[in-house]
N, C-alpha and C positions, 0 to 999 in steps of 0.2 A: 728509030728509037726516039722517043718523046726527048724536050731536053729539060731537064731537073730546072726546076722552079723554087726560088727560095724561100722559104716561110719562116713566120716570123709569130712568136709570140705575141697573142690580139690586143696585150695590155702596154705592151713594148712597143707593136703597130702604132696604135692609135696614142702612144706618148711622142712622137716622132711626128705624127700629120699633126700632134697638134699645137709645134712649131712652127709649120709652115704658113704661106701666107696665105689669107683666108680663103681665096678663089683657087687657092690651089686646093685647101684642106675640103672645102666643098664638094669639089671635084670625087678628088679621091672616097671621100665618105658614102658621096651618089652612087659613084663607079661601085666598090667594094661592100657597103653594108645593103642598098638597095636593090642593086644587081644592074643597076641603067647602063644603057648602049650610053659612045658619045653621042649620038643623035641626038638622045631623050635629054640628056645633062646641059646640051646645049641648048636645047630649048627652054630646059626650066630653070637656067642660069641668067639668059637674054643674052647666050655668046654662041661668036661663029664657032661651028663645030671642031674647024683647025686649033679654034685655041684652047677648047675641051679636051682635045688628042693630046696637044703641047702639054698643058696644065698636069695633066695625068703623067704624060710619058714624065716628064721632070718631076713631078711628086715623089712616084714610085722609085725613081732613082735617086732621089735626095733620101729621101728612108734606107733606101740599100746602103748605102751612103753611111750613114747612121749607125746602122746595125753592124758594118764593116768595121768602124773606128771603136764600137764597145767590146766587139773578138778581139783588138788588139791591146 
């Protein structure tokens, strides 16, 4: 069984990335609105791909972050 994914309203998303810090919001914008692998992000950022993966994985979990503390 697949594991539940949390979604988030696109207007609520993208109020949240657009607190973070810029290479992070970059990221995530590539990642999500573009559809780029890290691969691709990293290359058109001029960063090692580990810190594309980094950038992301911490983005998306600073938004969960977010959207956890508005539930409450």
């Amino acid at each position: 069984m697949a594991s539940p994914r949390m979604t988030f309203p696109e207007d609520e998303f993208w109020d949240c990335v657009d607190e973070l810090p810029h290479l992070t919001d970059r990221v995530l914008f590539l990642h999500r609105q573009n559809g780029l692998s890290i691969e691709q992000i990293a290359k058109r950022l001029g960063i090692e791909q580990k810190e594309a993966a980094e950038r992301l994985s911490v983005g998306l979990a600073l938004v969960r972050g977010s959207f956890s503390l508005m539930e409450h």
